[in-house]
Steps between C-alpha positions, in 0.01 A plus 500: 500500500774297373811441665734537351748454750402136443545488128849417391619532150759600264575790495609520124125372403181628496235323658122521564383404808222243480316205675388166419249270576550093529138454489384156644158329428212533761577118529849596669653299740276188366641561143755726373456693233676834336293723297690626202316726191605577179620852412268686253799729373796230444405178295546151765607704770373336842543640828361541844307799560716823597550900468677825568459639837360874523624772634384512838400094538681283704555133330207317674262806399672439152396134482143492573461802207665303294330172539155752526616648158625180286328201628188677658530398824701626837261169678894341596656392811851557521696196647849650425730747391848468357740689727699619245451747190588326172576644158492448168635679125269525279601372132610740266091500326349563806740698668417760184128539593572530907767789451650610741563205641696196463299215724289485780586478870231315682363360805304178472218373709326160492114517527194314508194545348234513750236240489254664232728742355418528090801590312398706171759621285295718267558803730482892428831451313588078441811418521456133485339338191466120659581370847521193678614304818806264504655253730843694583663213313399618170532857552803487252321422207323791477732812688640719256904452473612856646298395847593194582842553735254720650260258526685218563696674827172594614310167452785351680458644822158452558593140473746539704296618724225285486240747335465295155 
């Protein structure tokens, strides 16, 4: 289960708790690259792969369903976690279709594919209409706006760190 001792938030907001996935290439530490997909449901809207986190679940449970449900796979190593939960609002468009909430509260993991792993993104229900893997350097190009802080914080510390 979730605790949520560990999420902090506003109090004034609503938000969904959720994990993501930085998902590396099999070729990870050799080369670096970040899978990113393209939303089926918002026109040019990249992201990494992520989700809501059931009733019951605990974030790590959370992450492999996830990965299991949108890219097909739960074959991933995970190198690291961010220590932190991070949030986001969602803009006013989106934030209509995920009533009641405002944004997402999330925990963020980097993986690896395993060696063999086959992503396939035409799952049970797709939520990704393209995908591909980019060198972290160009991971801007592509991330929808309302994700990037996010993204950007996150990205950072693994850096930091060493990971990417």
């Amino acid at each position: 289960m979730t605790d949520k001792n560990e999420i902090t938030k506003d109090n004034t907001k609503n938000y969904r708790p959720n994990v993501a996935a930085i998902v590396l290439s099999a070729k990870y530490p050799h080369t670096c690259e970040i899978f990113i997909a393209s939303r089926t449901d918002v026109d040019n809207a990249w992201q990494f792969p992520q989700g809501g986190i059931d009733e019951g679940e605990n974030a790590k449970e959370a992450l492999y369903r996830e990965l299991e449900e949108e890219i097909g796979t739960r074959e991933v190593e995970i190198i690291a976690e961010y220590p932190q939960w991070v949030s986001y609002d969602f803009p006013p468009a989106i934030a209509k279709k995920m009533q009641p909430y405002d944004g997402q509260i999330q925990k963020y993991y980097l993986v690896k594919l395993k060696k063999g792993a086959k992503v396939n993104i035409e799952t049970e229900i797709p939520e990704f209409s393209e995908y591909k893997f980019v060198p972290t350097k160009n991971i801007y190009d592509y991330i929808t706006f309302f994700k990037r802080t996010v993204y950007k914080q996150v990205l950072k510390y693994f850096k930091t760190e060493g990971y990417i």
